[in-house]
C-alpha positions as CSV (number, residue, x, y, z in Angstrom):
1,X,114.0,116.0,94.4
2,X,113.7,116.5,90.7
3,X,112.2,113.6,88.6
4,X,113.1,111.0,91.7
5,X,111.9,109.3,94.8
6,X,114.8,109.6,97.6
7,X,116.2,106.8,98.8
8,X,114.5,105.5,102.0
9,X,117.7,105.2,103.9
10,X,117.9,109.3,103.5
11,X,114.8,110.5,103.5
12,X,113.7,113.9,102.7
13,X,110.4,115.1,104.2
14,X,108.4,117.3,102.2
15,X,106.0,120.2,103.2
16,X,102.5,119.9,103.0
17,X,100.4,121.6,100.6
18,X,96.8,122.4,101.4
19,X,94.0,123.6,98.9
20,X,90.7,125.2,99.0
21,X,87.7,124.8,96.6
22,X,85.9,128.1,94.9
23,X,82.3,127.4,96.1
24,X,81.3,129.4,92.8
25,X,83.0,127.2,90.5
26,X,84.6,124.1,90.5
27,X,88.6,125.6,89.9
28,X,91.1,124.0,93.0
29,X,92.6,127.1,93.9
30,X,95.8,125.8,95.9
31,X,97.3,127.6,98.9
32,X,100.5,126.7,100.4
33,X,99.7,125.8,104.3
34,X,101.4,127.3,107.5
35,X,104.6,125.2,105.8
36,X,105.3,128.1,103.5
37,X,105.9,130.2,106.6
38,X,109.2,127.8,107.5
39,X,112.1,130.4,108.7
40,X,114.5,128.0,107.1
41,X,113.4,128.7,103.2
42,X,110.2,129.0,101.5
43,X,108.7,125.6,100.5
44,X,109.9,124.2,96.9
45,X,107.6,124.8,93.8
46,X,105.8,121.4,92.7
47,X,107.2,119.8,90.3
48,X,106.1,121.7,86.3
49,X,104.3,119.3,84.3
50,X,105.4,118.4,80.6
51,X,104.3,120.5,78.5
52,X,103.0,118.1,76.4
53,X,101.3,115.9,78.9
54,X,99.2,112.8,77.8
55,X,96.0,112.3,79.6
56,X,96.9,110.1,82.7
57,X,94.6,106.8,82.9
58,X,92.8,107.2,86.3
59,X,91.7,103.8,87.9
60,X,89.7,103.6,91.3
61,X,89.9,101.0,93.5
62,X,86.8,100.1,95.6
63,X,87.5,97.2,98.4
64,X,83.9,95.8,99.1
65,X,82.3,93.3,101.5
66,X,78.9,93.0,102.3
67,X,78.1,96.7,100.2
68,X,75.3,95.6,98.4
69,X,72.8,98.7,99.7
70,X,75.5,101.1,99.1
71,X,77.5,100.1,96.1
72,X,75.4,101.6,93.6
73,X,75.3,104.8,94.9
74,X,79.0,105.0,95.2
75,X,79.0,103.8,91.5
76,X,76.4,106.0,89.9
77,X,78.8,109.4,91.2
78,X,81.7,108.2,89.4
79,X,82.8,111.2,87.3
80,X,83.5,110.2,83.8
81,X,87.7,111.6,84.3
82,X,87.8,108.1,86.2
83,X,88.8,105.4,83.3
84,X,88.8,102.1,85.1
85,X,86.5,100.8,88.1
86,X,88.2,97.9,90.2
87,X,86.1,96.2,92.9
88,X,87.9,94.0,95.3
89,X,85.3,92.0,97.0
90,X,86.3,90.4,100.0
91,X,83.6,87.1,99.5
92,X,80.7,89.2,100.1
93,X,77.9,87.2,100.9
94,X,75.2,89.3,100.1
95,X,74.4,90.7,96.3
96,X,77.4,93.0,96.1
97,X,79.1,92.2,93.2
98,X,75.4,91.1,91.1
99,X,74.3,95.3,92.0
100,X,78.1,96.6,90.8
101,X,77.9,94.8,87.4
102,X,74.3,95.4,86.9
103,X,74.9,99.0,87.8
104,X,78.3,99.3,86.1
105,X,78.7,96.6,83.2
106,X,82.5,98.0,82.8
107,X,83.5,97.3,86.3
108,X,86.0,94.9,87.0
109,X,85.7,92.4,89.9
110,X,88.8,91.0,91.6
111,X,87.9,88.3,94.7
112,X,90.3,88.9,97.7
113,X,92.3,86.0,98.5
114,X,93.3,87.1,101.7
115,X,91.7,89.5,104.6
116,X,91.7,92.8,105.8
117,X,91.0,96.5,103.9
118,X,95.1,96.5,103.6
119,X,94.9,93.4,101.9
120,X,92.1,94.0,99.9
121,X,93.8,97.7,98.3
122,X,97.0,96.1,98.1
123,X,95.2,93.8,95.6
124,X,93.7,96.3,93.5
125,X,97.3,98.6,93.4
126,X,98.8,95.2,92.1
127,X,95.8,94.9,89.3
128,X,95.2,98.4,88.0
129,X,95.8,99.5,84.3
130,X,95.9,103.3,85.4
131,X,98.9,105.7,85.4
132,X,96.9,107.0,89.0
133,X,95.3,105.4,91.6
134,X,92.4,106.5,93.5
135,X,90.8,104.6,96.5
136,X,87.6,104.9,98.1
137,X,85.5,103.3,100.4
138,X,81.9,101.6,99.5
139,X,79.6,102.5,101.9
140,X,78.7,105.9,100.4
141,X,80.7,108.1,103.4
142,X,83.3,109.8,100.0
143,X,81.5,111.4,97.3
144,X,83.1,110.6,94.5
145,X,82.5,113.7,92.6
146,X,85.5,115.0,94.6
147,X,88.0,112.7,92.4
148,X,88.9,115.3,90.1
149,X,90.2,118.0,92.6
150,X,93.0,114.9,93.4
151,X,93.3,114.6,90.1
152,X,94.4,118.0,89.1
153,X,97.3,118.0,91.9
154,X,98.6,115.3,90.7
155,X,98.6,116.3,87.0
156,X,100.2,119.6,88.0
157,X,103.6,118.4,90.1
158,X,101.8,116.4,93.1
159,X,102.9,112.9,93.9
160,X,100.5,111.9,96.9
161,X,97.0,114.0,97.4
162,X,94.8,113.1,100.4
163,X,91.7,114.1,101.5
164,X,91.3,116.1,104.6
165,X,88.3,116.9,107.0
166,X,90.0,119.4,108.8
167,X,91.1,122.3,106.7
168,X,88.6,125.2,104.9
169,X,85.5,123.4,102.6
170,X,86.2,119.9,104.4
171,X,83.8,117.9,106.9
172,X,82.5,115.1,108.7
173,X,78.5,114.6,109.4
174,X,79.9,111.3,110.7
175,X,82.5,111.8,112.9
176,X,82.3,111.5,116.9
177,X,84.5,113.5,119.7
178,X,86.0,109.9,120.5
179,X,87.1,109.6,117.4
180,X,88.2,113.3,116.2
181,X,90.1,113.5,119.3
182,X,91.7,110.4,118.1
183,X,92.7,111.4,115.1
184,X,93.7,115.1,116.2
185,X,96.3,113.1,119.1
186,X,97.5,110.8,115.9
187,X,98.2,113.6,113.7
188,X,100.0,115.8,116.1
189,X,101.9,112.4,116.5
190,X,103.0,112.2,113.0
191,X,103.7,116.1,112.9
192,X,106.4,115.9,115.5
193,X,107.5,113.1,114.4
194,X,108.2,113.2,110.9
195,X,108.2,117.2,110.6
196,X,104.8,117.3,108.4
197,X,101.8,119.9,108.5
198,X,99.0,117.2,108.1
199,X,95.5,118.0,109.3
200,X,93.9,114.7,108.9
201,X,95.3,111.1,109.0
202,X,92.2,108.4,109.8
203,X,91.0,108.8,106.3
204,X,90.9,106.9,103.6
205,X,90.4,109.2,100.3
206,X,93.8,108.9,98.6
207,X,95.4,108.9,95.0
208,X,98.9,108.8,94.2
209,X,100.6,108.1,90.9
210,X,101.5,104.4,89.9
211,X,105.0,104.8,89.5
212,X,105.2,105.5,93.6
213,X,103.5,102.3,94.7
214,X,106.7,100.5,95.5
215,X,107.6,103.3,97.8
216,X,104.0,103.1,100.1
217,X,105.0,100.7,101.9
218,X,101.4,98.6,101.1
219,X,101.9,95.8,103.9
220,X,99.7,96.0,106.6
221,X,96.5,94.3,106.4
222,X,94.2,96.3,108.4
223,X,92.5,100.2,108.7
224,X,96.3,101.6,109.6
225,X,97.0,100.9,105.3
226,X,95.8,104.6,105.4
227,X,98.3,105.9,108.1
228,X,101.3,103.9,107.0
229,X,100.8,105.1,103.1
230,X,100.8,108.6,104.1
231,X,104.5,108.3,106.6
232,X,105.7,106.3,103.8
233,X,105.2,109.2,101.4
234,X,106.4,111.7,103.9
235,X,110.0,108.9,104.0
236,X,110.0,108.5,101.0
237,X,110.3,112.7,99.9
238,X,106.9,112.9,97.9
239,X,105.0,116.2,97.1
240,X,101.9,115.4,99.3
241,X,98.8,117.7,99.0
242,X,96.0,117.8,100.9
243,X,92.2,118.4,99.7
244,X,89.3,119.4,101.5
245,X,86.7,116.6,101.3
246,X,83.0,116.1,103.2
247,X,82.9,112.5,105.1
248,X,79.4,111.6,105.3
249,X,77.6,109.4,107.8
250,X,77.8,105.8,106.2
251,X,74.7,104.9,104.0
252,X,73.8,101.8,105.1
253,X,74.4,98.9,107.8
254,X,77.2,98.9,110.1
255,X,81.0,100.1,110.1
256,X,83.6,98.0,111.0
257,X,85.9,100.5,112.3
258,X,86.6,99.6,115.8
259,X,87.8,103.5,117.5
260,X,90.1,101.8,120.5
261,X,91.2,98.8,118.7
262,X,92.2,100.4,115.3
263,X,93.8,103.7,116.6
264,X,95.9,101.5,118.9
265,X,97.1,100.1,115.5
266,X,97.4,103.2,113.9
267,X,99.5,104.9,116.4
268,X,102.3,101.4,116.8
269,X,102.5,102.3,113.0
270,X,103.2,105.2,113.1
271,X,106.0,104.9,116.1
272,X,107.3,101.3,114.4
273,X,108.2,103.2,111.2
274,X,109.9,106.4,112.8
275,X,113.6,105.3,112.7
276,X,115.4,108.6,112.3
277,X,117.4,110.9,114.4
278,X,117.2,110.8,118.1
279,X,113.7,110.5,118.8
280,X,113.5,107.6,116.1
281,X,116.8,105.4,118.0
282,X,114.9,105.8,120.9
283,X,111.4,104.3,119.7
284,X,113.5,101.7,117.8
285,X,115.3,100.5,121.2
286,X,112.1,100.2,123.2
287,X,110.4,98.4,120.6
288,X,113.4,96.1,120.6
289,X,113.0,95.3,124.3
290,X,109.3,94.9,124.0
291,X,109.2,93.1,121.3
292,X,112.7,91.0,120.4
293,X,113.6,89.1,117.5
294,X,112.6,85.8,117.2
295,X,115.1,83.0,117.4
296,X,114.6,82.0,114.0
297,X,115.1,85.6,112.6
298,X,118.6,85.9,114.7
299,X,119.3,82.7,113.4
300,X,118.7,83.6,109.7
301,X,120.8,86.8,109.8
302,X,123.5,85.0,111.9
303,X,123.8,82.6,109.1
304,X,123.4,84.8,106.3
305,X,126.4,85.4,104.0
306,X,128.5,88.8,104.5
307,X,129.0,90.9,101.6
């Protein structure tokens, strides 16, 4: 997979590289995970960067609502390798967008038209300037003094880097047994299902570069955005890395994560968008008996012209 995406309809699922950070310095030493180990080959290089490689633009995209006692944190930690701020405010009521400006005077606010974190980042993809794309959340839980570790994988052959919890120098203060047994039973999901090495999947500190955004599949509305970005990257054949990064308990106010209701969403995307092989039919006929085509759809591709 040499200076291309593959094709959806054949996808080719790529290993998993993990890194670990140098507590005496700030270097991202990378280390190939239990992947590398894979009795059918060793796992493929990343891909060389040019040798003369202009400075990608970094944007990061914020979605907001309601933030206005944790915005400015998140703001003042901005590392100055970040190039572009994007808020997407989803009609906050409180002084959320007032504290960003008066904090950041360069930050650019975009108003949600419609609902849902899903909604809100696939808002800010749509608008940024940058050649990469960070995302973050606003209520102080990602530091974003970690951007620059993504950064570096994806300026050195990396197409997808995603923050884990769960391998060496990673964390969570924040995190309860519900929910890490949750996420362990999701990823262990996605593993088997798609062939990965992933460690963590409920988390939403990603960057990717722009030129992949067609291929993340950016359609679902709510919390599973996260989850169905990363199995679109695994489908789609991208060089995915994963980074150690701390999750810290929430700043202020309330989350609006709901454990039951959201990993129940997580786990029919991850099952809806398994289509391959064996396993894959099999999924795809049960979720055809459970949930059938509507009359109007049969109706639409019964009428639709053949080729």
């Amino acid at each position: 997979m040499e200076g291309s995406v593959s094709t959806l309809t054949s996808p080719v699922i790529s290993p998993v590289t993990t890194a670990h950070i140098d507590p005496l310095s700030s270097a991202v030493l990378p280390e190939v995970s239990a992947a590398a180990a894979d009795p059918q080959g060793p796992v493929p290089a990343p891909r060389a960067p040019a040798a003369s490689m202009v400075r990608p633009v970094v944007s990061l995209i914020i979605p907001t609502k309601n933030e206005a006692s944790n915005i400015a944190w998140v703001l003042e930690n901005v590392p100055d390798r970040v190039d572009e701020v994007m808020l997407v405010d989803g009609r906050s009521t409180d002084a959320t967008v007032v504290t960003a400006q008066s904090c950041r005077p360069d930050v650019r606010v975009i108003t949600q038209e419609g609902v849902g974190k899903g909604d809100a980042l696939r808002t800010g993809f749509r608008a940024a300037r940058g050649d990469i794309i960070v995302m973050i959340d606003a209520d102080g839980s990602m530091a974003p003094s970690e951007i620059a570790h993504y950064v570096h994988f994806l300026e050195n052959g990396y197409d997808f880097v995603k923050g884990s919890r769960f391998i060496g120098g990673g964390g969570s203060r924040d995190i309860s047994p519900t929910r890490r047994l949750g996420n362990a039973v999701l990823v262990h999901v996605v593993n088997r299902l798609y062939d990965a090495h992933l460690t963590d999947l409920c988390y939403g500190f990603c960057a990717f570069h722009r030129r992949y955004l067609d291929y993340l599949g950016v359609s679902t509305p709510g919390f599973e955005v996260e989850a169905k970005m990363i199995v679109s990257a695994l489908k789609s054949g991208l060089r995915i890395a994963e980074v150690p990064s701390l999750e810290m308990p929430r700043r202020f106010g309330r989350s609006n994560l709901r454990t039951f209701r959201d990993g129940a969403r997580v786990l029919r995307t991850v099952l809806r968008e398994h289509d391959s092989g064996i396993s894959g039919h099999a999924i795809q006929q049960v979720r055809s008996k459970v949930h059938p085509p509507s009359l109007d759809s049969s109706a639409a591709l019964s009428s639709a012209p053949r080729p």
